[in-house]
C-alpha positions as CSV (number, residue, x, y, z in Angstrom):
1,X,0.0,0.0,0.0
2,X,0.9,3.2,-1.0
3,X,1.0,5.6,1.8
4,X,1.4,9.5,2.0
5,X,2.0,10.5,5.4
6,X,2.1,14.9,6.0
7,X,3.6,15.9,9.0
8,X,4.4,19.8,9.9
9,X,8.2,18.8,10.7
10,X,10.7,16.0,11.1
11,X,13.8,14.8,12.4
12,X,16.3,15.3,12.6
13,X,15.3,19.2,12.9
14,X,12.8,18.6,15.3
15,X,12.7,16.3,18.4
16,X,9.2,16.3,19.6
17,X,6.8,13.8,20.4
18,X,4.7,14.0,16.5
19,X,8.3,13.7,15.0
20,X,9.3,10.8,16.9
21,X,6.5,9.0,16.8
22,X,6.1,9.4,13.5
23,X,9.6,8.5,12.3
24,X,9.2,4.9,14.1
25,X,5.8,4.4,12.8
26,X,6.9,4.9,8.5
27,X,9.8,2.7,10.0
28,X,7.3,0.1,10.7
29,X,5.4,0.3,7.5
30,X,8.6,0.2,5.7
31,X,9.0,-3.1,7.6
32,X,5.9,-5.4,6.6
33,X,6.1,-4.1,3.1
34,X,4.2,-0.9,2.5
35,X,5.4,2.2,1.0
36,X,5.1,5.6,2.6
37,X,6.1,8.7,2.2
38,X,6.6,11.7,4.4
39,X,5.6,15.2,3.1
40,X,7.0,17.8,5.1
41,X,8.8,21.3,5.1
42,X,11.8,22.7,7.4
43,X,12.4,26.5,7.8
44,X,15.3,27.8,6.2
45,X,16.6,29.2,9.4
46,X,16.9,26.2,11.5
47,X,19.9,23.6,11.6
48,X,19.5,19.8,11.6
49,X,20.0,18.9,15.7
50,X,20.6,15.8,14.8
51,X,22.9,14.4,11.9
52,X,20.8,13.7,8.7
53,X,20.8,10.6,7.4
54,X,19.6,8.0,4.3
55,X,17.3,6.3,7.0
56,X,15.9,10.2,7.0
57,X,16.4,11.2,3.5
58,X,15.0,7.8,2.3
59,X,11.3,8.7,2.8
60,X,11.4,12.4,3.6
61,X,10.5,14.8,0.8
62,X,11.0,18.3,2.0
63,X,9.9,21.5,1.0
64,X,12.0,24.6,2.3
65,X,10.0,27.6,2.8
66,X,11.5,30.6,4.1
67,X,8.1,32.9,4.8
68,X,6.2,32.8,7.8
69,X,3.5,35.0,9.0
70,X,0.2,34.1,10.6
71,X,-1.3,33.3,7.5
72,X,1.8,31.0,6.4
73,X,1.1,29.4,9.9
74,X,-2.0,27.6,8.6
75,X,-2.1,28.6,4.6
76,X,1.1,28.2,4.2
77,X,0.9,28.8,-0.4
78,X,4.7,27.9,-0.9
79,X,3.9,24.4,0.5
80,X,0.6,23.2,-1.5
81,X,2.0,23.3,-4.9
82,X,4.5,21.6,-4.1
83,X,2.2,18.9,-2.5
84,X,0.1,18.8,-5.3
85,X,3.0,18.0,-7.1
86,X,4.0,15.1,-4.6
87,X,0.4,13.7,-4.5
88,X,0.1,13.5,-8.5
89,X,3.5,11.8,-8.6
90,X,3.0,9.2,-6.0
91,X,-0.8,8.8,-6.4
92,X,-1.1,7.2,-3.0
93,X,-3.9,4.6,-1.6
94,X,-4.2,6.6,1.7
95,X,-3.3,10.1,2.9
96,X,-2.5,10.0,6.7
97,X,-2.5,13.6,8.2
98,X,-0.2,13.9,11.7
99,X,-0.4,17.6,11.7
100,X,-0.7,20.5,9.0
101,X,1.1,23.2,11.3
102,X,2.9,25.9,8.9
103,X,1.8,23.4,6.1
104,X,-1.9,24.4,3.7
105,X,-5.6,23.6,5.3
106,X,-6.6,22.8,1.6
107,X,-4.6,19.8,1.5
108,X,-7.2,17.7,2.7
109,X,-9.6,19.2,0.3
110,X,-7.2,18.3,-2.7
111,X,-6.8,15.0,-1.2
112,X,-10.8,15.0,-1.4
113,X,-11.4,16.2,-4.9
114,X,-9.1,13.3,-5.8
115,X,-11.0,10.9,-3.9
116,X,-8.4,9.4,-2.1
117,X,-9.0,8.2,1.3
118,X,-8.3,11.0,4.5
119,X,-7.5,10.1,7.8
120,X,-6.2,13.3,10.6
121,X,-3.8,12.2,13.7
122,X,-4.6,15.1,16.5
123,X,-1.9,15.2,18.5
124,X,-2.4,18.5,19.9
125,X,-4.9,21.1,20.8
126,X,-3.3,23.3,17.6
127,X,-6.9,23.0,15.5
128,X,-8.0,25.0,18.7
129,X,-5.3,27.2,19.2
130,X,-2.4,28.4,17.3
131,X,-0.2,28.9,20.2
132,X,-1.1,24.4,20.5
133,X,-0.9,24.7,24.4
134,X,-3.9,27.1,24.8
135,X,-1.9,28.6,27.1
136,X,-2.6,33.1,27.7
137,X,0.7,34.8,28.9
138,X,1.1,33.9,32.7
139,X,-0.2,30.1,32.1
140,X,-3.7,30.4,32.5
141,X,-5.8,27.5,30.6
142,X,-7.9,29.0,27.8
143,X,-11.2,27.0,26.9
144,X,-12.5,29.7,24.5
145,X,-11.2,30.3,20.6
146,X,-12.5,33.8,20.5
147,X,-10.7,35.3,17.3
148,X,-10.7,38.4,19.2
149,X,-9.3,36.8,22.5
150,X,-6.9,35.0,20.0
151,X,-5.3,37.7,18.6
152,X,-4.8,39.7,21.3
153,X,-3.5,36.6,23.1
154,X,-1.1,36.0,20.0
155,X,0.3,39.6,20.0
156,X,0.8,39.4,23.7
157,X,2.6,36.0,23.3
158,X,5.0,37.6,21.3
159,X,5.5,40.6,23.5
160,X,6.3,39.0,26.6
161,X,10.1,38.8,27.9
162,X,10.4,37.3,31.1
163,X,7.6,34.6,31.7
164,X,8.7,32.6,34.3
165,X,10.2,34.9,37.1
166,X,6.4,36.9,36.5
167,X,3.7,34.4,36.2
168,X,1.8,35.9,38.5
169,X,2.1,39.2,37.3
170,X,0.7,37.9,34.0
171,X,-1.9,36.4,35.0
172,X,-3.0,39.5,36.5
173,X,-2.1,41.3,33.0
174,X,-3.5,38.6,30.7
175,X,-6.7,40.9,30.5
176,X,-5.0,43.9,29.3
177,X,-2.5,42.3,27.5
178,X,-4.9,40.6,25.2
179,X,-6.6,44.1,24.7
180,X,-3.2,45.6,24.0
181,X,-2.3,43.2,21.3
182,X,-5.3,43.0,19.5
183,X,-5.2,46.6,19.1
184,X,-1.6,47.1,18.0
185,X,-1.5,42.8,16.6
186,X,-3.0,40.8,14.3
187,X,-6.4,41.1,12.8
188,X,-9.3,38.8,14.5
189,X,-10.1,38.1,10.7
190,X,-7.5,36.0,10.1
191,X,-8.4,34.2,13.1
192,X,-11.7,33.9,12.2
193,X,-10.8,32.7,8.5
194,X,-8.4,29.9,10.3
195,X,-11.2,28.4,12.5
196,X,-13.4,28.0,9.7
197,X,-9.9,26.5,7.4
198,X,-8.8,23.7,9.9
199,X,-12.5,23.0,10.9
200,X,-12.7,21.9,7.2
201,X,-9.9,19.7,7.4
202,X,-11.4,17.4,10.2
203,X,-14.6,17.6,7.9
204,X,-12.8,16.6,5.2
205,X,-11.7,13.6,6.9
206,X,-12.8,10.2,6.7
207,X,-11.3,9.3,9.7
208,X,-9.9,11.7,12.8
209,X,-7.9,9.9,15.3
210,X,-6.8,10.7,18.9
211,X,-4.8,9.3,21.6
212,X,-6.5,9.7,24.7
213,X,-10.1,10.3,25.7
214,X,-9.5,13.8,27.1
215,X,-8.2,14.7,23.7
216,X,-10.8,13.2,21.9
217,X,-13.2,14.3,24.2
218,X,-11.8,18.2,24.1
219,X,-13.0,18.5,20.3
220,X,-15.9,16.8,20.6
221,X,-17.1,19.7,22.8
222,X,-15.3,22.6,20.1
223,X,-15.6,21.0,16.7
224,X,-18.5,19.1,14.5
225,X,-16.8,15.7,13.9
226,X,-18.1,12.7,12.7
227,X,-15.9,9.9,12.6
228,X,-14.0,10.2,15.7
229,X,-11.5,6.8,16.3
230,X,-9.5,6.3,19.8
231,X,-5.9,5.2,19.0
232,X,-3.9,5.4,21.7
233,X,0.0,5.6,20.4
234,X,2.2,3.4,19.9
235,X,6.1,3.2,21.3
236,X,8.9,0.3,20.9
237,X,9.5,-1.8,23.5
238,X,12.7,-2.2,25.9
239,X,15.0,-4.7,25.8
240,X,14.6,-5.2,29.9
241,X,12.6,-3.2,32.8
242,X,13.5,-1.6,36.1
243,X,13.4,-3.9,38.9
244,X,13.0,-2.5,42.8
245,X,14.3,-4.1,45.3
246,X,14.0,-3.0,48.8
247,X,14.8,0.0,50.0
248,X,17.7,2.2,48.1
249,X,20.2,4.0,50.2
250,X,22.4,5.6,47.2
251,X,22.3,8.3,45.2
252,X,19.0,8.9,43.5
253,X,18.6,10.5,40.6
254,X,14.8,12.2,39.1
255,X,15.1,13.1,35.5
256,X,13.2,14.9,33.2
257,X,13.4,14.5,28.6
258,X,12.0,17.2,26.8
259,X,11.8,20.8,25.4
260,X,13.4,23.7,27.3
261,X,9.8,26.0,27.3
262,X,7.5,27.7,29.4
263,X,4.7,24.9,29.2
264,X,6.4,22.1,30.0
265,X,7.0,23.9,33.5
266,X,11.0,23.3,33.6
267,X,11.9,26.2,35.9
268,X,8.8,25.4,38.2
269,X,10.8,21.8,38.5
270,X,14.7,23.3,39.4
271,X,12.7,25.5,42.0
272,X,11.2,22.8,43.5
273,X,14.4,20.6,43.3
274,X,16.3,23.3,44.8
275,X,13.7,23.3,48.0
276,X,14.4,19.7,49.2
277,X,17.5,20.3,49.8
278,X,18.3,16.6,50.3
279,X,22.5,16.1,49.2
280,X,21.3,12.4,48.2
281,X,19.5,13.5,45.2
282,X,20.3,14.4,42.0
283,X,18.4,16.7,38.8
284,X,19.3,15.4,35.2
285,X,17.7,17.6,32.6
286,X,17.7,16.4,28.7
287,X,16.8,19.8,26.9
288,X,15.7,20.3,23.9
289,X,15.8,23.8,23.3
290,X,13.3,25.9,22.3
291,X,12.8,29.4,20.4
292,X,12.5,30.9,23.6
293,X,15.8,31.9,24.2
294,X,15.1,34.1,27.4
295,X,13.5,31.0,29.1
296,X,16.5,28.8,27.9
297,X,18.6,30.9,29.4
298,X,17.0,31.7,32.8
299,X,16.6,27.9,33.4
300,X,20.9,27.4,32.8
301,X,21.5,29.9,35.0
302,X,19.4,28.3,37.8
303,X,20.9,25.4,37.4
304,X,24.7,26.6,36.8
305,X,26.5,25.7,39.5
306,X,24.2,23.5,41.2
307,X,26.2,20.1,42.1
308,X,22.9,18.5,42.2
309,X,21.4,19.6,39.0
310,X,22.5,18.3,35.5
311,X,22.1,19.9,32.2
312,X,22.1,17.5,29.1
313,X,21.9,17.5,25.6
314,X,19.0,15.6,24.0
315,X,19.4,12.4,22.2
316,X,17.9,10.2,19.3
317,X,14.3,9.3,20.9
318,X,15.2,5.5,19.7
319,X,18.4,5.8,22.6
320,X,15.2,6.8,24.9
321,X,15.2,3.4,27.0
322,X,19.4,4.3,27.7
323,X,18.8,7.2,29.1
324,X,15.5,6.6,31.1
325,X,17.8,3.5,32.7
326,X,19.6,5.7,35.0
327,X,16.8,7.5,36.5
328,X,14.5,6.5,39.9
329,X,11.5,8.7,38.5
330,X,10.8,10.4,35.3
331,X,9.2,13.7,36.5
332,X,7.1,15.5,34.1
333,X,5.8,18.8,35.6
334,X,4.0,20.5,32.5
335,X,1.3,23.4,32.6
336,X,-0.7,22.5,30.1
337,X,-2.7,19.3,29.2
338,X,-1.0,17.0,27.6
339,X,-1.6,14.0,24.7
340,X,0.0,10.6,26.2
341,X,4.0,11.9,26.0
342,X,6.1,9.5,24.6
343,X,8.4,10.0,27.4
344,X,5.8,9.1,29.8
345,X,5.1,5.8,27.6
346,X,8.8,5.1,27.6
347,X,8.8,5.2,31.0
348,X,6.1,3.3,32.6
349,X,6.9,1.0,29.2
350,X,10.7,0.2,31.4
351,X,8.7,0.0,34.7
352,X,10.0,3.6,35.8
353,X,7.8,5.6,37.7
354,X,6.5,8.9,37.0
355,X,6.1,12.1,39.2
356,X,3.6,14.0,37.0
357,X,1.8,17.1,37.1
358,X,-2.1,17.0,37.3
359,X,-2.9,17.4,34.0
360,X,-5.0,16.0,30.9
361,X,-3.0,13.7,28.9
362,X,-0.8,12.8,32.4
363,X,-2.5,12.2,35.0
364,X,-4.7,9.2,33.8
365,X,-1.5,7.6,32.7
366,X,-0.6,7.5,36.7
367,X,-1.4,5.1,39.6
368,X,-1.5,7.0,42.4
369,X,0.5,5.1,44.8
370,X,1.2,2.4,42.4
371,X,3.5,4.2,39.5
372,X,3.8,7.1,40.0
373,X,2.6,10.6,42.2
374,X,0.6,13.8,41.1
375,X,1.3,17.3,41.9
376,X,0.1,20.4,40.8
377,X,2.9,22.2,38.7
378,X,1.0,25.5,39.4
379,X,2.2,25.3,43.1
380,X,5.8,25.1,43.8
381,X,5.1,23.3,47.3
382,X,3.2,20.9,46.0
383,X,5.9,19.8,43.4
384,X,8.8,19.7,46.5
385,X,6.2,18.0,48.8
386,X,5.6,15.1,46.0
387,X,9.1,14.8,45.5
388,X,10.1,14.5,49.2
389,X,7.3,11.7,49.3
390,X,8.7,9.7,46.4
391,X,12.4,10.0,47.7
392,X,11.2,9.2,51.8
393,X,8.6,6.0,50.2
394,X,12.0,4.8,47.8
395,X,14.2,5.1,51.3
396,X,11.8,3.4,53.1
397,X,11.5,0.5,50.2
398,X,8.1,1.3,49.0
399,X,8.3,-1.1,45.1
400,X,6.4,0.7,42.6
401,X,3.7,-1.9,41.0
402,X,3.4,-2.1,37.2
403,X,0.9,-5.0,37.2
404,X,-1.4,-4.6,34.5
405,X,0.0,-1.7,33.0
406,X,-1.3,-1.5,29.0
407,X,1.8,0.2,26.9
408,X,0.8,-0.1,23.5
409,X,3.4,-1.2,21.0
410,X,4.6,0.6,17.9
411,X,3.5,-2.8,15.9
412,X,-0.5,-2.3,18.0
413,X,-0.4,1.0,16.8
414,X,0.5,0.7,13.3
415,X,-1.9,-2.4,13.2
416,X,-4.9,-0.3,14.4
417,X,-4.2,2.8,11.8
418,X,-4.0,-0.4,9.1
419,X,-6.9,-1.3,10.2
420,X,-8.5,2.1,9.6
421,X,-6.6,2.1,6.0
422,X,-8.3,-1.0,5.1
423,X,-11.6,-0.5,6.0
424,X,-11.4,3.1,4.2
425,X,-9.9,2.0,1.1
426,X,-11.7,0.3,-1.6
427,X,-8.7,-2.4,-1.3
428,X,-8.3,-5.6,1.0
429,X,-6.0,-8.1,1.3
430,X,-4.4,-11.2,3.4
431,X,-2.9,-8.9,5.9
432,X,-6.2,-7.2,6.5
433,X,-8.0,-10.6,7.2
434,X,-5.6,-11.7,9.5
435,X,-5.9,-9.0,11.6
436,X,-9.7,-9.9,11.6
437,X,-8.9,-13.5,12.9
């Protein structure tokens, strides 16, 4: 089967949770005989993080665009010729949407006209929101897509400097901010035109596709879908798990893997670290910086000096079971709701528990008492006190229970998005029926 996969980015210039996840799942296709290819597009003013390769190169086609505006951000023109071209070329048996960010809304549409089959991967909360975290300045949770509250909210986005040291203080100023930029920012048109736009892509679809209920359940309240599929995601598996054994009297180590950025509450987590003052424990941070250079900064500053704190660069996500193997707890202390991290998969996946934040798309993942704690990454306290309770419980021999824990595979999740291809398609064949048996 022929297999056009359209993704906003890849690796190796992006290392997020969509890239990953989709570079293991064309992987897997490539291995029990399909064909896929990966449309995508890098700007011009980023630099591979990672050294490209032919496993890359091999099924990537790229487009290089060196425009962006608002517009760009969701009709991006100097991306859907050039998938035109692509789709003409490779005349594909399915289309598989992971995420049109800085790509063309009226791709599904062309996919449409040319009656090809359509499914949409939501990974995010970016149909709702072009910021994706529906985060105002200051954190606070938005649940309303306003394009007036939007484009004051974008405007003020960009105008803000110092996030973390004033979160407060934004929150307090989201209201005016928001007036402020909408004034002196963006037009609400444009926002208004890009609700109607990526509405019509999940329209468009035959199929749309989430990994976790709260996600699925979040656009079932905003958007007029039809065809809504649960799929949770899929990771590859580790070669062994994490056994604990009694109690552990040596150095302990809490980690956390991901972007260097406001929402995935970093700074909120050295803060915290730097309260328990306990000599026994140790920080390691795997960063993947982000655009926000004045938050990448502040956060290496906390941390420089700090004996107990480790700053690290990232790594190939398929190394993600090496690295994971050294911590006691993975400790994830974002802001904003989250879609079933791979990290968090990884972990509980190797038997490691998890110290999460409170959060959609975390806390449902997390045995209270069984894998893993909850705090709220909101209140520094709360963070501190959860990780005094996990180091105390690990010193006093407390064994984490992983009984009956459901990790889906990458192989369960490229069998259930098959399964979707097959019953879409007007095509069938051995594969499909075993499946069926």
């Amino acid at each position: 089967m022929k297999i056009l996969i359209v993704v906003h980015q890849t690796l190796p210039y992006f290392i997020g949770g969509v890239e990953c996840l989709t570079h293991d799942y064309v992987l897997a296709l490539k291995e029990v005989g399909h064909q896929p290819l990966v449309f995508s597009q890098i700007r011009n003013e980023f630099e591979p993080v990672a050294q490209k390769t032919e496993e890359y190169s091999e099924y990537i086609h790229e487009k290089i665009s060196s425009r962006y505006s608002l517009k760009n951000e969701f009709a991006n023109t100097d991306i859907l010729d050039s998938f035109i071209t692509v789709l003409d070329q490779f005349v594909p048996d399915i289309v598989h949407i992971m995420h049109l960010q800085y790509l063309h809304y009226e791709i599904a549409k062309v996919v449409k006209q040319r009656k090809i089959p359509l499914i949409t991967s939501v990974f995010d909360y970016w149909f709702f929101c072009r910021q994706v975290q529906r985060l105002y300045p200051g954190g606070i949770l938005c649940n309303n897509n306003l394009p007036v509250r939007c484009s004051g909210c974008s405007t003020a986005m960009r105008l803000r400097h110092n996030k973390g040291s004033y979160l407060y203080v934004f929150r307090l100023m989201t209201p005016i901010y928001s007036i402020l930029g909408y004034v002196a920012g963006e037009g609400a048109h444009i926002y208004k035109r890009r609700i109607k736009a990526l509405e019509s892509v999940l329209n468009y679809s035959d199929a749309v596709c989430f990994g976790t209920k709260a996600m699925q359940d979040f656009y079932k309240k905003h958007f007029s879908i039809k065809n809504r599929f649960l799929v949770p995601y899929g990771i590859h598996e580790p070669d062994k798990q994490i056994s604990f054994r009694g109690p552990v009297d040596r150095l302990l180590k809490l980690g956390f893997i991901g972007t260097c950025a406001p929402h995935k509450g970093v700074q909120q987590l050295i803060d915290s670290f730097l309260e328990l003052h306990m000599p026994d424990c140790q920080l390691i941070l795997y960063l993947n910086e982000s655009r926000d250079v004045d938050y990448v900064r502040r956060v290496k500053q906390t941390a420089e000096g700090m004996n107990s704190i480790q700053i690290r660069d990232p790594f190939p996500f398929e190394k993600i079971y090496d690295h994971l193997a050294e911590f006691d707890a993975l400790v994830i202390p974002s802001i904003w709701d989250e879609n079933m991290p791979l990290v968090l998969l990884a972990a509980l996946n190797m038997h490691i528990p998890v110290l999460g934040s409170n959060m959609a798309g975390i806390v449902e993942f997390i045995k209270v008492g069984k894998t893993g704690f909850v705090f709220n990454p909101d209140n520094k306290n709360s963070i501190t006190q959860v990780l005094e309770l996990f180091v105390d419980k690990i010193r006093a021999g407390w064994i984490p229970d992983f009984n009956n824990e459901k990790i889906y595979s990458i192989k369960e999740y490229l069998k259930l998005n098959l399964e979707l291809y097959y019953k879409l398609g007007d095509f069938i064949c051995a594969e499909y029926v075993d499946m069926q048996e």
